[in-house]
mmCIF file of the N, C-alpha and C atoms, coordinates in Angstrom:
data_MODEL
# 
_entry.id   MODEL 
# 
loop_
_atom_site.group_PDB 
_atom_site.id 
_atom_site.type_symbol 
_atom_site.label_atom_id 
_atom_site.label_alt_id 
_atom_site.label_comp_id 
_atom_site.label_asym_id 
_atom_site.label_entity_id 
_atom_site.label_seq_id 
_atom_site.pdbx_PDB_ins_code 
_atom_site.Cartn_x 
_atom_site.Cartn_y 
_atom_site.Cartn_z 
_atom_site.occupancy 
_atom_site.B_iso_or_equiv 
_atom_site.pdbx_formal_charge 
_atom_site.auth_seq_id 
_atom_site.auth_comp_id 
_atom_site.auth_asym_id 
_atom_site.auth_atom_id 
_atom_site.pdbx_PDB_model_num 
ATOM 1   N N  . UNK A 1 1  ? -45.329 27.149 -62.064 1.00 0.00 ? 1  UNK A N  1 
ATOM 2   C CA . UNK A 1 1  ? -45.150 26.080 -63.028 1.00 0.00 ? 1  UNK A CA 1 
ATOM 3   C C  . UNK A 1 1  ? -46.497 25.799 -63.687 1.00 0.00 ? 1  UNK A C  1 
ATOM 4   N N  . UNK A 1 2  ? -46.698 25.234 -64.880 1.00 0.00 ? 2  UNK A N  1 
ATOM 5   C CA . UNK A 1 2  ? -47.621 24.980 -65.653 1.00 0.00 ? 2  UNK A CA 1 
ATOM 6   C C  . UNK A 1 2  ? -48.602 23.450 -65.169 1.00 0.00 ? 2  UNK A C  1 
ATOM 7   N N  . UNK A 1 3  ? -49.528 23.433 -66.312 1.00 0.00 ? 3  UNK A N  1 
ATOM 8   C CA . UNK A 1 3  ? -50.096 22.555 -65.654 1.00 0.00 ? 3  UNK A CA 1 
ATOM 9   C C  . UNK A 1 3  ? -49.435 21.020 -66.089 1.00 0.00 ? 3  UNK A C  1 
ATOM 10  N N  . UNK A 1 4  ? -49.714 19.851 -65.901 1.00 0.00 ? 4  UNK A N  1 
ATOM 11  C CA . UNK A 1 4  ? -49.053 18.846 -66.622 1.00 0.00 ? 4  UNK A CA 1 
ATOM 12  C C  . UNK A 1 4  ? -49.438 18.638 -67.830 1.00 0.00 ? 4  UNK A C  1 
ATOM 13  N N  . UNK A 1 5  ? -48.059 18.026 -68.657 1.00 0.00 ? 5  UNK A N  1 
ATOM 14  C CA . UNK A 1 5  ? -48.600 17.816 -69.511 1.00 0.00 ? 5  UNK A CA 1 
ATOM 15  C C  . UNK A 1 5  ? -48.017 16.361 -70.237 1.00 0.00 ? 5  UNK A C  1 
ATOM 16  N N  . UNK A 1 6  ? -48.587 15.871 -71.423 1.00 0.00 ? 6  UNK A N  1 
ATOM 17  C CA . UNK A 1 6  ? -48.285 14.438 -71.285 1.00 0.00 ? 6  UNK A CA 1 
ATOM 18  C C  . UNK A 1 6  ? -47.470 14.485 -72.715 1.00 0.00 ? 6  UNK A C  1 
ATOM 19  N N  . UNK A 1 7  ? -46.156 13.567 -73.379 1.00 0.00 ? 7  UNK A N  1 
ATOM 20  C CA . UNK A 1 7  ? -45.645 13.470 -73.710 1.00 0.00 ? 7  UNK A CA 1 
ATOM 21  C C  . UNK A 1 7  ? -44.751 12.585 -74.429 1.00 0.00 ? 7  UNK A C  1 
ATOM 22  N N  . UNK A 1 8  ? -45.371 11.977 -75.676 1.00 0.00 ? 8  UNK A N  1 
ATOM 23  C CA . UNK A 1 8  ? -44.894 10.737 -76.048 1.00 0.00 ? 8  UNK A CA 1 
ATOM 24  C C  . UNK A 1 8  ? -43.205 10.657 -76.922 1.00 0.00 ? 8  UNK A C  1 
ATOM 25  N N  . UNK A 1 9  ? -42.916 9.655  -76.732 1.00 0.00 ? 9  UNK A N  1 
ATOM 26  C CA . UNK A 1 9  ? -41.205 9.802  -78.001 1.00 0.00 ? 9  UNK A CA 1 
ATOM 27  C C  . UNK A 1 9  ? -41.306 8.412  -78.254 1.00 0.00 ? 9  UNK A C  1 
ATOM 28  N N  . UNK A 1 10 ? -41.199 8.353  -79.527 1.00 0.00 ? 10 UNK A N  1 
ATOM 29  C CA . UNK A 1 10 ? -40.556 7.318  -80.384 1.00 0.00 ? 10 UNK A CA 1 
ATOM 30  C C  . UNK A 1 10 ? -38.928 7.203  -80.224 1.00 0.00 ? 10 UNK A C  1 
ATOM 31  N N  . UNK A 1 11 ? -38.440 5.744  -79.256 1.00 0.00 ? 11 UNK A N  1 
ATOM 32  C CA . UNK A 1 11 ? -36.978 6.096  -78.949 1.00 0.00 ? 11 UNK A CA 1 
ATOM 33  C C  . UNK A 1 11 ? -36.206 4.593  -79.055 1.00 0.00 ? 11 UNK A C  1 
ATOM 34  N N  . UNK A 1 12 ? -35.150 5.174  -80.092 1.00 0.00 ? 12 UNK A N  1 
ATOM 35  C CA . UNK A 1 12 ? -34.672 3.991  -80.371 1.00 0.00 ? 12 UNK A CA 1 
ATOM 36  C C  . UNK A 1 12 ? -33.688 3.052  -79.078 1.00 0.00 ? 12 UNK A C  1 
ATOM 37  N N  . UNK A 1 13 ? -33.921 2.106  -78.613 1.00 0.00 ? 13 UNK A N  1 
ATOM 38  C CA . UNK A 1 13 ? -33.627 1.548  -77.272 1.00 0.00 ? 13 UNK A CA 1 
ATOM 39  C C  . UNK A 1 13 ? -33.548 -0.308 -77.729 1.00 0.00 ? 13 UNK A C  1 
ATOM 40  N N  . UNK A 1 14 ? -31.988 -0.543 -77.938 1.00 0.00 ? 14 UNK A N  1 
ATOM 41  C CA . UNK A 1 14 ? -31.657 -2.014 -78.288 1.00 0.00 ? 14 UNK A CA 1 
ATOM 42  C C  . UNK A 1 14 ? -31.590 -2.954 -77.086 1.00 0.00 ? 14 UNK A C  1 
ATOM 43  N N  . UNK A 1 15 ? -31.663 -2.538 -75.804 1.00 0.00 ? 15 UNK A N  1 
ATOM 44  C CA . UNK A 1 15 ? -31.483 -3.264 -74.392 1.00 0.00 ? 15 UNK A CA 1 
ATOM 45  C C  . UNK A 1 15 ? -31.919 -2.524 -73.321 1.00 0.00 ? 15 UNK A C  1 
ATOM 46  N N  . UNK A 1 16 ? -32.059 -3.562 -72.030 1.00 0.00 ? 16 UNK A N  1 
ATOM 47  C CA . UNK A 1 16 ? -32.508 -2.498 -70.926 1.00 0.00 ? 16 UNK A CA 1 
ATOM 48  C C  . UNK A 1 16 ? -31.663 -1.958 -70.465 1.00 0.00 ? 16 UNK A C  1 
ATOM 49  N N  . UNK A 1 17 ? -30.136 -2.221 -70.703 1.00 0.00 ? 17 UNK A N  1 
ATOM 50  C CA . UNK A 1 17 ? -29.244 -0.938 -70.567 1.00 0.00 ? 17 UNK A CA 1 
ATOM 51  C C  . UNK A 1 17 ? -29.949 0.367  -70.941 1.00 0.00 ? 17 UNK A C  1 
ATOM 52  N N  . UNK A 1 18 ? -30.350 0.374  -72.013 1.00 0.00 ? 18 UNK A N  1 
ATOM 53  C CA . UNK A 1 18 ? -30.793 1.302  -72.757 1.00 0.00 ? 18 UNK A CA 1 
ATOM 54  C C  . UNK A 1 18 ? -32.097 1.987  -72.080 1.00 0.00 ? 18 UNK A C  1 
ATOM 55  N N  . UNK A 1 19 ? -32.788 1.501  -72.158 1.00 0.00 ? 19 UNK A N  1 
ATOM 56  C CA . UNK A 1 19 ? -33.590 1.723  -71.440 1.00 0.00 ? 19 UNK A CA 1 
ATOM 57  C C  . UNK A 1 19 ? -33.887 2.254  -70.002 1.00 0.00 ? 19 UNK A C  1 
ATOM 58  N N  . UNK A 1 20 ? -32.920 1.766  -69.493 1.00 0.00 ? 20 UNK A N  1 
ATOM 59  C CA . UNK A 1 20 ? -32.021 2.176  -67.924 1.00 0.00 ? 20 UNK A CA 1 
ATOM 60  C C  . UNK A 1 20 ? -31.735 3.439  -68.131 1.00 0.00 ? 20 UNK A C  1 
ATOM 61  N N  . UNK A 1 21 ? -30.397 3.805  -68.666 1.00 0.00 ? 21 UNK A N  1 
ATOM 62  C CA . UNK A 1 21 ? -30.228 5.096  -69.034 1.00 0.00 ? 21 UNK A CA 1 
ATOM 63  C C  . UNK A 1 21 ? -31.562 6.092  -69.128 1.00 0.00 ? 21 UNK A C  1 
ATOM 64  N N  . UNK A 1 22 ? -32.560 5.795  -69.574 1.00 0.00 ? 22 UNK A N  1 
ATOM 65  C CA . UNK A 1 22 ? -33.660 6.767  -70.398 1.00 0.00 ? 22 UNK A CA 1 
ATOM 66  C C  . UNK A 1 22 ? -34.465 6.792  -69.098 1.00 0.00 ? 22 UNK A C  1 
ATOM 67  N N  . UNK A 1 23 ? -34.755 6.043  -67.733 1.00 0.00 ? 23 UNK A N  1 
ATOM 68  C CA . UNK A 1 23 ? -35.638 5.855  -66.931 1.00 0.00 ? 23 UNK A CA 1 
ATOM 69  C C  . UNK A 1 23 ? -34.512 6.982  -65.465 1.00 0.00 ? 23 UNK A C  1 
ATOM 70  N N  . UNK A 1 24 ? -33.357 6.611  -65.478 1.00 0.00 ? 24 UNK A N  1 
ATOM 71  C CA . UNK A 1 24 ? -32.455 6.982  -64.902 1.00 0.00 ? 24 UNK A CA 1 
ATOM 72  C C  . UNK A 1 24 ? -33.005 8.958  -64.919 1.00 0.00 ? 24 UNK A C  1 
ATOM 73  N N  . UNK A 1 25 ? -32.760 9.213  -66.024 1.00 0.00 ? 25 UNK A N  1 
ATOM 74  C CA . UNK A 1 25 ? -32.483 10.654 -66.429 1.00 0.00 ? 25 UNK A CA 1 
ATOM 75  C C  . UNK A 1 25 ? -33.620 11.209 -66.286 1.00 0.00 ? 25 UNK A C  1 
ATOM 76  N N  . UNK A 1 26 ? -34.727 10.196 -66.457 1.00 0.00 ? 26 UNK A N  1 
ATOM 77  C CA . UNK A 1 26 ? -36.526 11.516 -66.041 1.00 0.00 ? 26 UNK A CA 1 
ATOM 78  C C  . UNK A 1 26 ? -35.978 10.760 -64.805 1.00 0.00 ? 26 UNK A C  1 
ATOM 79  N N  . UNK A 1 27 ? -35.658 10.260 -63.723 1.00 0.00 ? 27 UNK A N  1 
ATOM 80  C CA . UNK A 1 27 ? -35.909 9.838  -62.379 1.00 0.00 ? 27 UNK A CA 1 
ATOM 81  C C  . UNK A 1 27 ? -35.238 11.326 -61.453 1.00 0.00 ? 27 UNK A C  1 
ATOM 82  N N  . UNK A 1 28 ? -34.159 11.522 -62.431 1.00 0.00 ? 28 UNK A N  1 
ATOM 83  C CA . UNK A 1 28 ? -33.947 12.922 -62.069 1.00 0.00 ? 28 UNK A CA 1 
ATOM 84  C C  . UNK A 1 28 ? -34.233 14.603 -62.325 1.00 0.00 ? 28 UNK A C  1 
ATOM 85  N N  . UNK A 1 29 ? -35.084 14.480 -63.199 1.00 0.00 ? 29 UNK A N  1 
ATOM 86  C CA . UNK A 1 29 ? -35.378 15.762 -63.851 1.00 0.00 ? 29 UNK A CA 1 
ATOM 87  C C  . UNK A 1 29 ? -36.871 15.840 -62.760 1.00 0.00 ? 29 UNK A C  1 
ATOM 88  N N  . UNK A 1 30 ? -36.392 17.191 -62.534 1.00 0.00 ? 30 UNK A N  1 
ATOM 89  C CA . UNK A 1 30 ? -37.587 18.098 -61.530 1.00 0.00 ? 30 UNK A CA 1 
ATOM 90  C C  . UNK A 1 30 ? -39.136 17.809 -62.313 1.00 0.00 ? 30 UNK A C  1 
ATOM 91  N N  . UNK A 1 31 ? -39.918 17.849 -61.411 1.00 0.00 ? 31 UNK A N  1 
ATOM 92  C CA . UNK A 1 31 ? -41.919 18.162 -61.928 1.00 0.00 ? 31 UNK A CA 1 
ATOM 93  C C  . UNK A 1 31 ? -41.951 17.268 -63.085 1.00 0.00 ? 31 UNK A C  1 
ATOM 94  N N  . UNK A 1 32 ? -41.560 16.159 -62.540 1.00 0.00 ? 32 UNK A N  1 
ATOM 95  C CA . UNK A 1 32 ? -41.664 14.651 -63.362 1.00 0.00 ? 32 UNK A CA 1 
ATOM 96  C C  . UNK A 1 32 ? -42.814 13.988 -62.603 1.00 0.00 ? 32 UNK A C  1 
ATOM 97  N N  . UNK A 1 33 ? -44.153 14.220 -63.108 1.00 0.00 ? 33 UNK A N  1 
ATOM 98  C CA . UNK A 1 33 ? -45.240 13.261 -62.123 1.00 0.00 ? 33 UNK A CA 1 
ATOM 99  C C  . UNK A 1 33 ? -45.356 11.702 -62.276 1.00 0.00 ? 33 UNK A C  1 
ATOM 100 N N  . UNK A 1 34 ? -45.106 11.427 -63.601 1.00 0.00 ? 34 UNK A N  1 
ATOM 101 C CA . UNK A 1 34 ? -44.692 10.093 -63.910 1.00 0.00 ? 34 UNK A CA 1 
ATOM 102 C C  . UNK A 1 34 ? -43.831 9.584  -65.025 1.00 0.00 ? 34 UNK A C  1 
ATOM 103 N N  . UNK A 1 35 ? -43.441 8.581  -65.928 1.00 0.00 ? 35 UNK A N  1 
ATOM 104 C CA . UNK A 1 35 ? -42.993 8.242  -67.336 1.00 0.00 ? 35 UNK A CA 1 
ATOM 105 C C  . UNK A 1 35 ? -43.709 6.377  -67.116 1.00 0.00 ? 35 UNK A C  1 
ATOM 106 N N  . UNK A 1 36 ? -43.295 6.304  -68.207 1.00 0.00 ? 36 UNK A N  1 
ATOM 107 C CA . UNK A 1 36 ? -42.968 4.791  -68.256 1.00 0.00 ? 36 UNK A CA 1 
ATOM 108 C C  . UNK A 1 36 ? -42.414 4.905  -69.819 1.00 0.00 ? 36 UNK A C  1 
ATOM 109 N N  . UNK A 1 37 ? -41.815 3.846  -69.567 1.00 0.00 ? 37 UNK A N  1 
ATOM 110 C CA . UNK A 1 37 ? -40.367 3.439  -70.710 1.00 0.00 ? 37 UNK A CA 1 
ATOM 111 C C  . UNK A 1 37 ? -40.172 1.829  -71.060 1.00 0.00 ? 37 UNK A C  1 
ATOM 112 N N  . UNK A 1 38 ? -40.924 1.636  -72.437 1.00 0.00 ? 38 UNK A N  1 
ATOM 113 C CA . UNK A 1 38 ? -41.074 0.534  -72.953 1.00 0.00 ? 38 UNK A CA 1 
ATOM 114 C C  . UNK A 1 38 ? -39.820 -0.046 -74.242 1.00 0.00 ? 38 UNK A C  1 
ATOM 115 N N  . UNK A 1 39 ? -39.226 -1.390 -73.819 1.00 0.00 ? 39 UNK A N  1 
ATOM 116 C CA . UNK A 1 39 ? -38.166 -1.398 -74.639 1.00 0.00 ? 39 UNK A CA 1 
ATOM 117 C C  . UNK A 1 39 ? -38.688 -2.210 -75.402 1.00 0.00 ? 39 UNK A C  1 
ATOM 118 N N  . UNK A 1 40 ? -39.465 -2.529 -75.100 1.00 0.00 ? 40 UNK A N  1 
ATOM 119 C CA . UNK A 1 40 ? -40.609 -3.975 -75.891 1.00 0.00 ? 40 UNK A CA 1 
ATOM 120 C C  . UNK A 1 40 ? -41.121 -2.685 -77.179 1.00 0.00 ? 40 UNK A C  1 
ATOM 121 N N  . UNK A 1 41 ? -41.925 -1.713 -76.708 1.00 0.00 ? 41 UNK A N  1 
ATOM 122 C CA . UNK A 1 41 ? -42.720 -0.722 -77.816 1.00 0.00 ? 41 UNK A CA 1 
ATOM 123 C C  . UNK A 1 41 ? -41.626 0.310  -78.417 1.00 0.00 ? 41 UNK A C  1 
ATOM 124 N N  . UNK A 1 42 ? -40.887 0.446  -77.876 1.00 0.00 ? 42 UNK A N  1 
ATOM 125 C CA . UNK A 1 42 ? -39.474 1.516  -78.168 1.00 0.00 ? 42 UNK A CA 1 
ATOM 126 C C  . UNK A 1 42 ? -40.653 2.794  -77.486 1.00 0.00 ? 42 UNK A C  1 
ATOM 127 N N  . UNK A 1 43 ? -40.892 3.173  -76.779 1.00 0.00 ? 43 UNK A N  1 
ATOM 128 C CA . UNK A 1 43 ? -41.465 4.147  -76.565 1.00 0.00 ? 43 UNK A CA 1 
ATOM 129 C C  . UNK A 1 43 ? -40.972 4.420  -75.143 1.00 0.00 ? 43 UNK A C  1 
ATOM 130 N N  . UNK A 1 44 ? -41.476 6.155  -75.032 1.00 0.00 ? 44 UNK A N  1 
ATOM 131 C CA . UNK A 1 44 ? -41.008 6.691  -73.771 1.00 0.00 ? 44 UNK A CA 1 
ATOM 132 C C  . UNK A 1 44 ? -42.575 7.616  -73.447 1.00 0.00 ? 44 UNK A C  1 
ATOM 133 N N  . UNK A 1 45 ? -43.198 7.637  -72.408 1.00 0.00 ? 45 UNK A N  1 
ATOM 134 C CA . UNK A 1 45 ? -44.036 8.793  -72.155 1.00 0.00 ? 45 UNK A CA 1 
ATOM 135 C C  . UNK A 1 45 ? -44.007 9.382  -70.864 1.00 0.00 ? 45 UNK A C  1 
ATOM 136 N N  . UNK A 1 46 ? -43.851 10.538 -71.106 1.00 0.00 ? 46 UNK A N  1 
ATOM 137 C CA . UNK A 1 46 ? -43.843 11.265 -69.499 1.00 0.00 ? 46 UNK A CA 1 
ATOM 138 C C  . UNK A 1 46 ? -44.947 12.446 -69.548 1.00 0.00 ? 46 UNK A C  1 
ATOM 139 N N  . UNK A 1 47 ? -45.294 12.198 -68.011 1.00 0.00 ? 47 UNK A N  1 
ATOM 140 C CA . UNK A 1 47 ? -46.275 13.563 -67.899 1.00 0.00 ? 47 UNK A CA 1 
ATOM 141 C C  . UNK A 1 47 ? -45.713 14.406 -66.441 1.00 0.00 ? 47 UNK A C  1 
ATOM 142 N N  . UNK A 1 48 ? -45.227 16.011 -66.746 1.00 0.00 ? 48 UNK A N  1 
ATOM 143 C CA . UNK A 1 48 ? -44.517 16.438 -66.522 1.00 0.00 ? 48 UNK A CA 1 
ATOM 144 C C  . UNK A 1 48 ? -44.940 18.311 -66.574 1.00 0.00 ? 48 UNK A C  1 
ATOM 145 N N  . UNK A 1 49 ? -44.710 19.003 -65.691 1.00 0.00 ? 49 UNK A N  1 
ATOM 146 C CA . UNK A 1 49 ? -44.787 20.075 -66.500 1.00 0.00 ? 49 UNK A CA 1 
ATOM 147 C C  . UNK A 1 49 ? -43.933 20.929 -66.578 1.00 0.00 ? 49 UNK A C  1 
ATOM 148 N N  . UNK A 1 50 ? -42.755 20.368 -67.164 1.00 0.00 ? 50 UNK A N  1 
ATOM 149 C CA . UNK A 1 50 ? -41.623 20.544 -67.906 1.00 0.00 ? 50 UNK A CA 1 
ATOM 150 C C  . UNK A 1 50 ? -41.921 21.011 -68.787 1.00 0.00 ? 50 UNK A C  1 
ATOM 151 N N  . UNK A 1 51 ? -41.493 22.083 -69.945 1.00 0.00 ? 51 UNK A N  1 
ATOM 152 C CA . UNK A 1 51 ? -41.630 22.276 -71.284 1.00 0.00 ? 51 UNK A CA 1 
ATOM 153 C C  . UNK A 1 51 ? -41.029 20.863 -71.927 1.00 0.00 ? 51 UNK A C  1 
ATOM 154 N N  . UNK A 1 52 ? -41.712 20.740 -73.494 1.00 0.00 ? 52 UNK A N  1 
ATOM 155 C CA . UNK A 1 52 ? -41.306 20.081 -74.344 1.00 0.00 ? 52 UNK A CA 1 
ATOM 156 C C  . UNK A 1 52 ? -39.913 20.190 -74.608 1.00 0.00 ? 52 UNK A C  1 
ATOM 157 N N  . UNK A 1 53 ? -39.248 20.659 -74.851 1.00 0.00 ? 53 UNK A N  1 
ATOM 158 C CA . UNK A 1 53 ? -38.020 20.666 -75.374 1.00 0.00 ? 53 UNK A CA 1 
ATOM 159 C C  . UNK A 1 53 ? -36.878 20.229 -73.883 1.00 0.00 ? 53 UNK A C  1 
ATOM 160 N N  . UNK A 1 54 ? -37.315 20.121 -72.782 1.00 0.00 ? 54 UNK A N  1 
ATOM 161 C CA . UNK A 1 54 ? -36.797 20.083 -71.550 1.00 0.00 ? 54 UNK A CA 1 
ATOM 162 C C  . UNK A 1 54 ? -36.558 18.471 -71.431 1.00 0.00 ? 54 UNK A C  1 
ATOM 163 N N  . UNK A 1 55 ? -37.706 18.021 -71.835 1.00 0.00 ? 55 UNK A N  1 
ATOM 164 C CA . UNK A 1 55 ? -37.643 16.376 -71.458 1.00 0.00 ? 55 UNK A CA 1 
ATOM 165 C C  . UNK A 1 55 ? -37.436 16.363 -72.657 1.00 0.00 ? 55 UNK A C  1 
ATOM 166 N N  . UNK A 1 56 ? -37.431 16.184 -74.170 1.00 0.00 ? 56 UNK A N  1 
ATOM 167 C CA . UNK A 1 56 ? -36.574 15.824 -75.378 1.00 0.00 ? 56 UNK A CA 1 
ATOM 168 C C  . UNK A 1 56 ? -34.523 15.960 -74.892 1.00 0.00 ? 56 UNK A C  1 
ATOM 169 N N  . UNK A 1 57 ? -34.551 17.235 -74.898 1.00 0.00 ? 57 UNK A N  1 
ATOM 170 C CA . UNK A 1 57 ? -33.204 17.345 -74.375 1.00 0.00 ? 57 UNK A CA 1 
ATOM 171 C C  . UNK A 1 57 ? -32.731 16.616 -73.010 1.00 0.00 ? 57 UNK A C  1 
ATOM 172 N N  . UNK A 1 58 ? -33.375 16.254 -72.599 1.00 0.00 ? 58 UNK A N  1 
ATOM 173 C CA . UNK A 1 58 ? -32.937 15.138 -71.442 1.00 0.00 ? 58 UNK A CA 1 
ATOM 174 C C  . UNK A 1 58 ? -32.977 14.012 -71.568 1.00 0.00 ? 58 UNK A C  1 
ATOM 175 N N  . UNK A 1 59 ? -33.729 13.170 -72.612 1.00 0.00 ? 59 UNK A N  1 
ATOM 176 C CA . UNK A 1 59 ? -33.788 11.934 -73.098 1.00 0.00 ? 59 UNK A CA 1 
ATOM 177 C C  . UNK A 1 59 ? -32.485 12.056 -74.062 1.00 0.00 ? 59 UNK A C  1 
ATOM 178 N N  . UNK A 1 60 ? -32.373 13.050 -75.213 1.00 0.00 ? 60 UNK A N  1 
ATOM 179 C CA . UNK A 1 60 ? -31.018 12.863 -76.152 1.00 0.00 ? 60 UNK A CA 1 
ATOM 180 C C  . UNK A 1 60 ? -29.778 12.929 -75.338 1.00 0.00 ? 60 UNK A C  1 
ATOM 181 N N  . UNK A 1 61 ? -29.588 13.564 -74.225 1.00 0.00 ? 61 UNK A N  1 
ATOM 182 C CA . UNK A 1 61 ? -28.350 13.116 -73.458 1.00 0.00 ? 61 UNK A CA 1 
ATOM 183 C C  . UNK A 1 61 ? -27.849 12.074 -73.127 1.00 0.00 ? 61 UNK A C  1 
ATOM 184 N N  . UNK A 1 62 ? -29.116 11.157 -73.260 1.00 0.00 ? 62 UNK A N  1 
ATOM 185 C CA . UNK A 1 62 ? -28.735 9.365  -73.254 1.00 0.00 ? 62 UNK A CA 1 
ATOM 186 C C  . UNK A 1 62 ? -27.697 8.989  -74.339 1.00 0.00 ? 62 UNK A C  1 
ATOM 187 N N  . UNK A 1 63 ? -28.076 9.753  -75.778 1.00 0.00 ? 63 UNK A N  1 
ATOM 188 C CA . UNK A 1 63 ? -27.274 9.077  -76.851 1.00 0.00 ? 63 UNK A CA 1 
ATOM 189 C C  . UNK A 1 63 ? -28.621 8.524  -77.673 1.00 0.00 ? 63 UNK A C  1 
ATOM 190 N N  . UNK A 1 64 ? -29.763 8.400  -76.999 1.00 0.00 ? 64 UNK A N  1 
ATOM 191 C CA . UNK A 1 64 ? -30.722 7.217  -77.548 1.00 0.00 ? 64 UNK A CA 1 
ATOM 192 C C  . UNK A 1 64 ? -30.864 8.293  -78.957 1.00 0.00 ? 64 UNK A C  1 
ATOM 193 N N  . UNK A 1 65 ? -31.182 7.664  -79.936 1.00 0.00 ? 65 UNK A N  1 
ATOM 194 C CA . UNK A 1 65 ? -32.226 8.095  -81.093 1.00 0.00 ? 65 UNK A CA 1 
ATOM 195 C C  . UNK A 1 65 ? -33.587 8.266  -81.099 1.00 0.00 ? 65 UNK A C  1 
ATOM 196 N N  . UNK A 1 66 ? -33.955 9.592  -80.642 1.00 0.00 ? 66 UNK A N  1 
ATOM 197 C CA . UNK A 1 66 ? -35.419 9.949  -80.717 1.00 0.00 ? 66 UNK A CA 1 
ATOM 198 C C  . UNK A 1 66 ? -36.173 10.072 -81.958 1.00 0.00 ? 66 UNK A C  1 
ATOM 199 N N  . UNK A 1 67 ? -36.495 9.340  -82.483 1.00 0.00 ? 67 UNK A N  1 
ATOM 200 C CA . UNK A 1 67 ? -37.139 9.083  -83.741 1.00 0.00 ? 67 UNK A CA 1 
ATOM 201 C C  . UNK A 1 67 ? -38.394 10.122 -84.030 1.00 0.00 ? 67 UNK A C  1 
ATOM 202 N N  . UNK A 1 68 ? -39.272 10.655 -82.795 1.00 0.00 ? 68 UNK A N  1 
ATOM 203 C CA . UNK A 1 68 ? -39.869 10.990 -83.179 1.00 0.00 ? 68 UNK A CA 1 
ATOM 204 C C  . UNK A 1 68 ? -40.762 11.477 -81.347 1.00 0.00 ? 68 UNK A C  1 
ATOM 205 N N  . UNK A 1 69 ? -41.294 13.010 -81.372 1.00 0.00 ? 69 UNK A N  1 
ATOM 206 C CA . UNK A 1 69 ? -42.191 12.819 -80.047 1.00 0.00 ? 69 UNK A CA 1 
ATOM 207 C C  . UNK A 1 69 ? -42.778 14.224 -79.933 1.00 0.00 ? 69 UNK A C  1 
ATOM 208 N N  . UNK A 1 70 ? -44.001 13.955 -79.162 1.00 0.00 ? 70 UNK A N  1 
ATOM 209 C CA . UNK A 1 70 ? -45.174 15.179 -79.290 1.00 0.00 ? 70 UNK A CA 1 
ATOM 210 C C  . UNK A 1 70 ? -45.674 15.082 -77.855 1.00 0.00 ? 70 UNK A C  1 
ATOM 211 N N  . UNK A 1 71 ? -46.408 15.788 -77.965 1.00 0.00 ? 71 UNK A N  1 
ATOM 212 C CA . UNK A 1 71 ? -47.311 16.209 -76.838 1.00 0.00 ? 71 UNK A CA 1 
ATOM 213 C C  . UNK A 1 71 ? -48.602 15.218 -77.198 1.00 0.00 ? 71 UNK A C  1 
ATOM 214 N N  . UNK A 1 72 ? -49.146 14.561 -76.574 1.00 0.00 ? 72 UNK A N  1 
ATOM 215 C CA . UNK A 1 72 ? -50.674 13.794 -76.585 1.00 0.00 ? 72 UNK A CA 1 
ATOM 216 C C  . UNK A 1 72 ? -51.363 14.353 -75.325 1.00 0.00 ? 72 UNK A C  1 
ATOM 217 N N  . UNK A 1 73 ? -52.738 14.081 -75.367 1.00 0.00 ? 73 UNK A N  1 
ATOM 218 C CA . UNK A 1 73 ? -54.176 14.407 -74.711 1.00 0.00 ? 73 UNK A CA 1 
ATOM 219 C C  . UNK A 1 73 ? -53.615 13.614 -73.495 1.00 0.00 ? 73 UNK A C  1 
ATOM 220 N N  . UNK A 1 74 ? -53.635 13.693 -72.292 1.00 0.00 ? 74 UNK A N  1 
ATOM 221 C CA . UNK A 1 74 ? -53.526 13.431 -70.986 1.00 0.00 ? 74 UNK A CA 1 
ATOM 222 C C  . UNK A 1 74 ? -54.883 12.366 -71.006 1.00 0.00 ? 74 UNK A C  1 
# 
């Protein structure tokens, strides 16, 4: 596996239902070293060394609207 890497999303999230859902789904996805999930900032960041497209596609299974998300400097 790779090394970690860190991972921001712009995610549209109207409640902590919502938010629930999105904390739920990295709680289960493998070589998850951390996230945190802000419903206050609409934001999601995980550091992981998951490929990118691994944790995107696991956050859109929520339903949420990912507005937007990249890779950032650890």
């Amino acid at each position: 596996m790779s090394a970690p890497k860190k991972y921001h999303f712009d995610v549209t999230m109207s409640c902590s239902g919502c938010s629930g859902a999105v904390e739920r789904v990295l709680k289960k996805l493998e070589n998850v070293d951390s996230y945190e999930v802000s419903l206050e900032k609409q934001t999601v960041d995980v550091v992981t060394s998951q490929p990118y497209e691994t944790v995107y596609n696991t956050i859109a299974k929520t339903g949420k609207k990912i507005n937007s998300g990249k890779e950032v400097t650890a």
